[in-house]
PASESE-911069 format. One record per atom (N, C-alpha, C, CB): residue number from 1; atom name; x, y, z. Coordinates in steps of 0.02 Angstrom, whole numbers. Glycine has a CB too. Example, Ala and Ser with C-alpha at 12.3 -4.5 7.8 and 13.67 -1.06 7.14 Angstrom:
<pts>
 num atome     xx     yy     zz
   1     N    660   -284    390
   1    CA    615   -225    390
   1     C    660   -165    390
   1    CB    565   -224    452
   2     N    642   -112    354
   2    CA    684    -53    357
   2     C    645      2    394
   2    CB    704    -30    286
</pts>
This chain:
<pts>
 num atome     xx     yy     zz
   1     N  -1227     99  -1194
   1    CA  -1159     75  -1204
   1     C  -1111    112  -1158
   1    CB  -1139     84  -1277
   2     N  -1109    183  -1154
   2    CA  -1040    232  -1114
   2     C  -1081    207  -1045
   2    CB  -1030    349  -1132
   3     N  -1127    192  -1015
   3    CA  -1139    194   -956
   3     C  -1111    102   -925
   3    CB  -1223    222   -951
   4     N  -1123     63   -973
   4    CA  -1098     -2   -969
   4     C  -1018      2   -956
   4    CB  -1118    -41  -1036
   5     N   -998     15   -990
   5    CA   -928     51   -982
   5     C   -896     77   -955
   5    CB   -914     77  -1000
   6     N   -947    121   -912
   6    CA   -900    167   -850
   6     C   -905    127   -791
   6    CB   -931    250   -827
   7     N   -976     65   -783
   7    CA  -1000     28   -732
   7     C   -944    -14   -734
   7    CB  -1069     -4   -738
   8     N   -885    -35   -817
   8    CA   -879    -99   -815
   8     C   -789    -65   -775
   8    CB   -894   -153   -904
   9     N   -779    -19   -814
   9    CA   -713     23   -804
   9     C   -704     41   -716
   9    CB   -721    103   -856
  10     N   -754     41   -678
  10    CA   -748     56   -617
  10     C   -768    -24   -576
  10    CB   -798    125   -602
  11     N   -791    -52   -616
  11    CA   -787   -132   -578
  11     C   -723   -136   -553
  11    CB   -797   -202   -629
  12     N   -659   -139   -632
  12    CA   -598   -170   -649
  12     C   -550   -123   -622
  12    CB   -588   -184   -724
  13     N   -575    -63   -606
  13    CA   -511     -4   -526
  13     C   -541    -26   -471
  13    CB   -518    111   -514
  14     N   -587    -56   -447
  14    CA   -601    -90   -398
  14     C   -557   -150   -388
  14    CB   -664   -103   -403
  15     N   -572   -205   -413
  15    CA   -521   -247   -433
  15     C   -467   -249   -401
  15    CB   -505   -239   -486
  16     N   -415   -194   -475
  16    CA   -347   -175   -470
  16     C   -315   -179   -396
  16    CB   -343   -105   -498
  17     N   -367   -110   -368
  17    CA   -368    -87   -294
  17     C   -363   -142   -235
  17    CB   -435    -49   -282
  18     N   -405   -182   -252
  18    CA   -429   -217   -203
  18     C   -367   -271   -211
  18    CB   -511   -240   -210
  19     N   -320   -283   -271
  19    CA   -287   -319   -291
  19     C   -213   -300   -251
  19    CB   -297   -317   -363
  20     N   -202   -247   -264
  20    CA   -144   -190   -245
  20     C   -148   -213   -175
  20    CB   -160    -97   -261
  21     N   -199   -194   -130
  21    CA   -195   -205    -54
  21     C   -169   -269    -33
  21    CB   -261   -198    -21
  22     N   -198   -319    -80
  22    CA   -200   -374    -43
  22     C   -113   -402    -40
  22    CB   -258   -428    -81
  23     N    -95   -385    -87
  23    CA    -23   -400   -109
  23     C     14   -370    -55
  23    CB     -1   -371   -181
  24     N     19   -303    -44
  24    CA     52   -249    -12
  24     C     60   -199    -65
  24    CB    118   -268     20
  25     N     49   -192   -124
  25    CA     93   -150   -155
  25     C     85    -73   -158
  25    CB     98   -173   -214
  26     N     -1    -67   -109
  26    CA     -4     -4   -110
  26     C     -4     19    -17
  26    CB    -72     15   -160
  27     N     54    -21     17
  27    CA     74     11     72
  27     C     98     68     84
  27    CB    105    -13     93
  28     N    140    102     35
  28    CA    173    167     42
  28     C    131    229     33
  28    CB    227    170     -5
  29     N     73    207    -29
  29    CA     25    277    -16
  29     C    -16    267     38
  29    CB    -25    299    -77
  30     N    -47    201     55
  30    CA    -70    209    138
  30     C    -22    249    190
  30    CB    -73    132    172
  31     N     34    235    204
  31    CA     73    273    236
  31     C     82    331    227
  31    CB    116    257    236
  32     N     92    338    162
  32    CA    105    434    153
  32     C     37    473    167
  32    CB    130    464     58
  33     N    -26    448    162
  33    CA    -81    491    181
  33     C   -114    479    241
  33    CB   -127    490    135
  34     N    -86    431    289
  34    CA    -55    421    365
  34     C    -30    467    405
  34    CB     -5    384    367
  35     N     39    475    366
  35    CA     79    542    389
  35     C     44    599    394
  35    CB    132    561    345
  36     N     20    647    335
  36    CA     14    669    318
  36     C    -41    687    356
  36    CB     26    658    274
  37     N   -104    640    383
  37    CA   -163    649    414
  37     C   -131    675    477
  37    CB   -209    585    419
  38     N    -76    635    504
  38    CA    -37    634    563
  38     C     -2    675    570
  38    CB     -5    591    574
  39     N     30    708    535
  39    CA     73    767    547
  39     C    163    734    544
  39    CB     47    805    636
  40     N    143    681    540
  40    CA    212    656    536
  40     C    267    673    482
  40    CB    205    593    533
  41     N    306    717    510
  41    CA    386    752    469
  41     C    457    725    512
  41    CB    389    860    478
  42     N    489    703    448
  42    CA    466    704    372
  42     C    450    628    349
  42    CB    529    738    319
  43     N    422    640    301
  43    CA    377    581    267
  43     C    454    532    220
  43    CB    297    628    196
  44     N    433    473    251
  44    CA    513    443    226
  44     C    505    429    149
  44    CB    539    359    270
  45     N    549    418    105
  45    CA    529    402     16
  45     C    507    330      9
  45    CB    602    410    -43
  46     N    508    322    -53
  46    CA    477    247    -61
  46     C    540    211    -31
  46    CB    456    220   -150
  47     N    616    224    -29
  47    CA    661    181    -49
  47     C    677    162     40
  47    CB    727    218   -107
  48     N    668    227     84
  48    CA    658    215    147
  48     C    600    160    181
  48    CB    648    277    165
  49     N    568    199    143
  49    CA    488    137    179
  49     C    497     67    164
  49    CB    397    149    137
  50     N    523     49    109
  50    CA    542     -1    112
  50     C    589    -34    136
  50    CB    539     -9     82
  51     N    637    -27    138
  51    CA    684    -44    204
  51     C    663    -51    255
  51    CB    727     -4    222
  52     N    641     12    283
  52    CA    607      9    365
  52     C    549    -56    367
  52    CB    558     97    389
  53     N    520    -64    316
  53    CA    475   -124    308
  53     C    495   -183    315
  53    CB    450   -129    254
  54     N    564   -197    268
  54    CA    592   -267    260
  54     C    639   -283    334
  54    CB    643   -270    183
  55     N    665   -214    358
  55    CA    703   -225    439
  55     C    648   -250    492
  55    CB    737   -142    475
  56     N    579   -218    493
  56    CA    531   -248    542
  56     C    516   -323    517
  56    CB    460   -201    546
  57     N    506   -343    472
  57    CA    492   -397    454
  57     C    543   -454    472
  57    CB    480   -388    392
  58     N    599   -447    452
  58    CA    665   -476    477
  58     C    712   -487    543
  58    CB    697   -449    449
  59     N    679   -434    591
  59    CA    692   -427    652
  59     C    683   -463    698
  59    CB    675   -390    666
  60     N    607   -480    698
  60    CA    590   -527    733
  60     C    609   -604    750
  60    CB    547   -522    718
  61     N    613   -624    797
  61    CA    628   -675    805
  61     C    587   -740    747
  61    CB    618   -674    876
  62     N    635   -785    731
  62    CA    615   -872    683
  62     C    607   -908    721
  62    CB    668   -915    635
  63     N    508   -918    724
  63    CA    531   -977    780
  63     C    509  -1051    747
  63    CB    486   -965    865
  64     N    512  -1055    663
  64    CA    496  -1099    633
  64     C    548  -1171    652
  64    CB    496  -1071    566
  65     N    601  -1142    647
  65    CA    650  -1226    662
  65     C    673  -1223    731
  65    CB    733  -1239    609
</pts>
């Protein structure tokens, strides 16, 4: 039974994980252990990274219409 359980409990953080990426929502700890690998100072907060995220995204040229 506890071994079914830990197999089934680490399926469903697999999952989660794999869930989190796909979305974006775990871009900022990718980034912070980025930095961090990188040496990069200083490490911007969540409220920065996101901004700087939504300005690259927005920047670019629309070439839909």
């Amino acid at each position: 039974m506890d071994r079914a359980w830990s197999s089934t409990k680490r399926g469903l953080s697999n999952l989660w994980q794999g869930l989190r990426e796909w979305c974006g929502d775990a871009a900022y700890e990718r980034y912070r252990l980025y930095a961090k690998r990188t040496g990069q100072n200083p490490i911007q907060s969540p409220t920065e990274f996101y901004v700087d995220q939504l300005n690259k995204k927005y920047s670019r040229p629309n070439r839909c219409c």
